[in-house]
N, C-alpha and C positions, 0 to 999 in steps of 0.2 A: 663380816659386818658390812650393812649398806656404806659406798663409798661417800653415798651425798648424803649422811648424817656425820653432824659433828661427836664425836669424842667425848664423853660425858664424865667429867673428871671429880672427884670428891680428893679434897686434900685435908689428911685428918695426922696434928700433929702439934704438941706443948707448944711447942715456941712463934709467937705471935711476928717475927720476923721470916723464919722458913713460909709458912703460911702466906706470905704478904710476897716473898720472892717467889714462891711457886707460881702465886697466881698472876702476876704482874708476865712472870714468864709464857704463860699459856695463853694471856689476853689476848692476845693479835695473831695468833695462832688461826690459820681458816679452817684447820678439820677438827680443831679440840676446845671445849668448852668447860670451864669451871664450875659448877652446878651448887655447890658452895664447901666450904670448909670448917672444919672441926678441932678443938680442943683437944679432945679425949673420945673414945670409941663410943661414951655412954650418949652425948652429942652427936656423934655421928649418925648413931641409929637411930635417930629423930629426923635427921635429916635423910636418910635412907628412907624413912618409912613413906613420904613426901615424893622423891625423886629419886630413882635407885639408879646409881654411876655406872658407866661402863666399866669405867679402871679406877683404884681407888690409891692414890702414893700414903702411905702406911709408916709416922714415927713406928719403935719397939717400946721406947720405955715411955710413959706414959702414967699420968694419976688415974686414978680409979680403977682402971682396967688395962692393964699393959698388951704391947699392938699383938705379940704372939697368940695369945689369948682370944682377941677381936680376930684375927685370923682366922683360927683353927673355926671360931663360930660362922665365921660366913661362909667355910668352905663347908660346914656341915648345911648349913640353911639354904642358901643362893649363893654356886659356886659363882666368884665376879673376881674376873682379874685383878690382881695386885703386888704393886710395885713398891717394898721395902725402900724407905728413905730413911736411911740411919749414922748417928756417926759412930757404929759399932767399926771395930778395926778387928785386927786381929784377935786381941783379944777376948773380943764379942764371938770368937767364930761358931760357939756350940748355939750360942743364939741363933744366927745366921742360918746353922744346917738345918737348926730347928722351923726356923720362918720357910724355908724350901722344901723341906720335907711336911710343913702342916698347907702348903700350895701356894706361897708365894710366887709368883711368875718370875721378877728379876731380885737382885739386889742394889741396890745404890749406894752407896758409902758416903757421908757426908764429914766433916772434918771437925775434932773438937769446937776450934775455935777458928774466923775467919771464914764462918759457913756463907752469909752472905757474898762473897765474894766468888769463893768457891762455885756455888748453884749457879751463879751469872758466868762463870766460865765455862761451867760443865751444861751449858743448858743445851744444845744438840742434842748429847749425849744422852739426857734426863728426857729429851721429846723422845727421841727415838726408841727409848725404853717402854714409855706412854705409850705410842704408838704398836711399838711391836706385841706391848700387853696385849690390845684392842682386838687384837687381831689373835689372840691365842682359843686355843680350843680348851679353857677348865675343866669341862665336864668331864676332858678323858681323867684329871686327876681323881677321881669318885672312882673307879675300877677298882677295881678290890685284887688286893694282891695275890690273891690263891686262885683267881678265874681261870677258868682253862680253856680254850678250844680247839677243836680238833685242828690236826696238822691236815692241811688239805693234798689229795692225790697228788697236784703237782707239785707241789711241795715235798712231799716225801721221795716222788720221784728224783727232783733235785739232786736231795739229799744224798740218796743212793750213789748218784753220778758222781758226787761231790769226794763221797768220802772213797769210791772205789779209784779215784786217782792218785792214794797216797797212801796204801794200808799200813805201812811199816813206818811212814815218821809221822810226826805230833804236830799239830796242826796248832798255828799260832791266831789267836782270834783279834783283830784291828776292831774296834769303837769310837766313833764320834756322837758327841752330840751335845746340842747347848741347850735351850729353854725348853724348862721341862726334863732335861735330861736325869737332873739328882735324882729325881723321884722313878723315872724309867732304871735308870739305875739298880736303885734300892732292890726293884722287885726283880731284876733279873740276877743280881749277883746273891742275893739270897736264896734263892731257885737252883745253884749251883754246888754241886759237890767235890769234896778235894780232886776227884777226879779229873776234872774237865780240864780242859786247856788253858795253855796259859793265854791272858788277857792284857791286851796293849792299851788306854783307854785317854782317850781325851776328850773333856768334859770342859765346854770355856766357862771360868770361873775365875775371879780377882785372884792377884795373888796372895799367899799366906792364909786364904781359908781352902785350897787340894787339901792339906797336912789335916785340916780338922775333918774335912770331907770324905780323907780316905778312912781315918780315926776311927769315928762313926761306924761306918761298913762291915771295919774290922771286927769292930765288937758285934754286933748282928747279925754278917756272914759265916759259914762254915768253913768257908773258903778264906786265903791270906787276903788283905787290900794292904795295900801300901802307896802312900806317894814316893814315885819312883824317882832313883837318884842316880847320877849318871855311874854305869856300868851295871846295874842291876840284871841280874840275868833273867830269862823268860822261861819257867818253867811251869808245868801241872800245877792246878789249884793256887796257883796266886793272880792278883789282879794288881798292874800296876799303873798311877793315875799321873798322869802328867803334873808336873807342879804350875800352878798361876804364873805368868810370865815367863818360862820357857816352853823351847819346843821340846819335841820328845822323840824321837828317831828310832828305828827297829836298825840295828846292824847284826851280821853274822860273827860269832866266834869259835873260829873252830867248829863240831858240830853242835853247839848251841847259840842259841841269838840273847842278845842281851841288847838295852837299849841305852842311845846316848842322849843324856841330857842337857843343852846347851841355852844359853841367853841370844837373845838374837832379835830382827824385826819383825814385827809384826806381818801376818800374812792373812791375806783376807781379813784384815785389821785384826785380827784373831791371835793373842800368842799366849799360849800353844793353839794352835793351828789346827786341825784336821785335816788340811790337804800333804802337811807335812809331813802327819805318821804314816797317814796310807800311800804316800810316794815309795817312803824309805822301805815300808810292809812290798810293796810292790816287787822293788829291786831287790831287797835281800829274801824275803820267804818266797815268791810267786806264786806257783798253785800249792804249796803248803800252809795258803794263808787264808783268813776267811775275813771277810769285812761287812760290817754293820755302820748303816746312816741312818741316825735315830732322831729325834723330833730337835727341833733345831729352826731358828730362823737364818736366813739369808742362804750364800749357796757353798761354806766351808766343807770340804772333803768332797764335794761331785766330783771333782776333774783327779783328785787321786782315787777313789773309788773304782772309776772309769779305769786306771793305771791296771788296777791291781785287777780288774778282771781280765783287764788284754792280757796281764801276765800269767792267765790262767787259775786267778784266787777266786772263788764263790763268794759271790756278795749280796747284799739282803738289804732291802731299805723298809725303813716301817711306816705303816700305811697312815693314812689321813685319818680314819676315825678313832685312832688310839693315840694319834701325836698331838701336842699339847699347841708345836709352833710346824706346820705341814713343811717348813720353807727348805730344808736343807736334804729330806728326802725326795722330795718333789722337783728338787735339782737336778737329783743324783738320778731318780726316774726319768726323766726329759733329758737329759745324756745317756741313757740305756747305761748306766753305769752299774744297776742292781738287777741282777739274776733274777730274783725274787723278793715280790713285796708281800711284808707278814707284819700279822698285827704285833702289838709289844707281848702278849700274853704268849706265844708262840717263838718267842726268844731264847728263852733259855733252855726248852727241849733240842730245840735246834742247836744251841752252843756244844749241849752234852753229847748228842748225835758224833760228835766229829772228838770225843775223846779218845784216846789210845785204844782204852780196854775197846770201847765202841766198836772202833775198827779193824781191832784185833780178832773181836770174837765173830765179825764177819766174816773176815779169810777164813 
């Protein structure tokens, strides 16, 4: 997005007070502009039709046409970032997966009661949401999940390298990744079969909606998902998802790794973290471990990424035209911390590349 245009913002939402703090909040803002605000979605797309927003912050429940719905149509019509503002809680969370999975870019949580307060306290946190929308890439969400393209030479060669430095043990796969990432998710862990490795995964997401996130998955994938809890062990065909406010650790047990789940501070404001799992991936798998930096703003996981290939693990960052927010691989690139950069559609071949049978039936 040009830097010297302002932020074109549509605030479409029932309550005539969120509306009235959103905007007051973005007034004095020098790169974001309010272009005007809406009731209901049916209003909004009058107003769309007029002036169409950069970012648009998005009530869910709604008269005439609920937000999920208004969603789903504008990421079929004119993909345009958008930033869920809701006071769905926990137990909103299938709503929630559902708003991420039809392309919502963030979520925001607002609070039953005392919202005005609330938004005046969280308003940093509400720009910088705005902002990092602004700046995402939608159109990779329009991909269709069965694309395929070819694994390219050097890539395959990698590959080769990759898995001939461990034929005999089971190769533990590290994932990061935040905006954008549910939906990278989706298509790669569905793309996988019980076979494949086992999956370490941190996904930054509020806490108390991992549980409905991994839920999801479960029912969809071939493979296990689970939000992981501490001591769960790492084995074939399961994927385990950090829970929302803790971190999530790789440790060794004997000869299998199981991971520890602990509460703790934030890191890279992030908790769970991505620099935390691929630290710990580092120190306990080394080159038995494989790590992915997948679309994602700011720079969580570069500097473990970085760890885990000096310790000998193959690492992979995904490229700018498939990632939704460039910012967390484009870290991890610029610290030479990824091996190799592959679009998202080229993930999950890669993942299964490095299962047992995989490396078995090469020896």
């Amino acid at each position: 997005m040009d830097k010297t245009k302002k932020i074109k913002v549509l605030i479409v939402d029932d309550s005539a007070v969120v509306r009235q703090v959103l905007s007051d909040m973005m007034a004095n803002q020098p790169d974001i502009e309010v272009t005007g605000t809406a009731a209901d979605p049916i209003f909004a797309v009058a107003r769309m039709k007029a002036d169409w927003p950069d970012v648009i912050t998005l009530d869910v429940e709604m008269p005439r046409m609920d937000g999920i719905t208004f969603l789903k149509k504008i990421m079929q019509g004119r993909p345009t970032p958008v930033v869920i503002c809701s006071s769905l809680t926990e137990q909103g969370a299938e709503t929630t997966m559902e708003a991420l999975s039809a392309g919502a870019v963030a979520i925001f949580t607002k609070p039953q009661s005392g919202v005005k307060g609330f938004l005046q306290d969280s308003k940093q946190e509400l720009l910088s949401a705005i902002r990092e929308a602004a700046r995402s890439n939608v159109a990779a969400l329009r991909r269709t999940k069965n694309s395929s393209l070819p694994v390219s030479p050097a890539l395959t060669q990698t590959e080769t390298q990759a898995t001939a430095m461990s034929k005999t043990t089971e190769k533990v796969v590290a994932i990061g990744t935040s905006t954008g990432g549910t939906i990278a998710l989706e298509q790669i862990l569905t793309e996988l079969s019980p076979g494949c490795p086992g999956l370490v995964i941190v996904q930054h997401m509020p806490e108390k909606f991992t549980a409905a996130f991994a839920s999801r998955l479960n029912q969809i994938c071939t493979i296990d998902v689970k939000e992981a809890q501490d001591g769960d062990k790492v084995r074939p065909g399961l994927a385990l998802i950090a829970p929302g406010g803790k971190h999530m650790s790789l440790v060794r047990s004997g000869a299998f790794f199981q991971v520890s789940v602990k509460a703790g501070p934030a890191v890279n404001r992030h908790c769970p973290s991505v620099d935390v799992l691929f630290r710990s991936v580092a120190k306990s798998a080394g080159k038995n471990a494989v790590g992915f930096i997948l679309t994602g703003m700011g720079d969580d996981g570069a500097r473990g990424l970085l760890e885990m290939r000096e310790a000998g693990a193959m690492t992979y960052a995904q490229d700018e035209a498939s990632s939704v927010v460039f910012g967390m691989p484009k870290e991890a690139i610029k610290r030479d911390a990824a091996a190799v950069v592959l679009s998202l559609e080229q993930v999950a071949a890669v993942i299964s590349s490095y299962s047992f049978k995989s490396q078995r039936n090469e020896a």
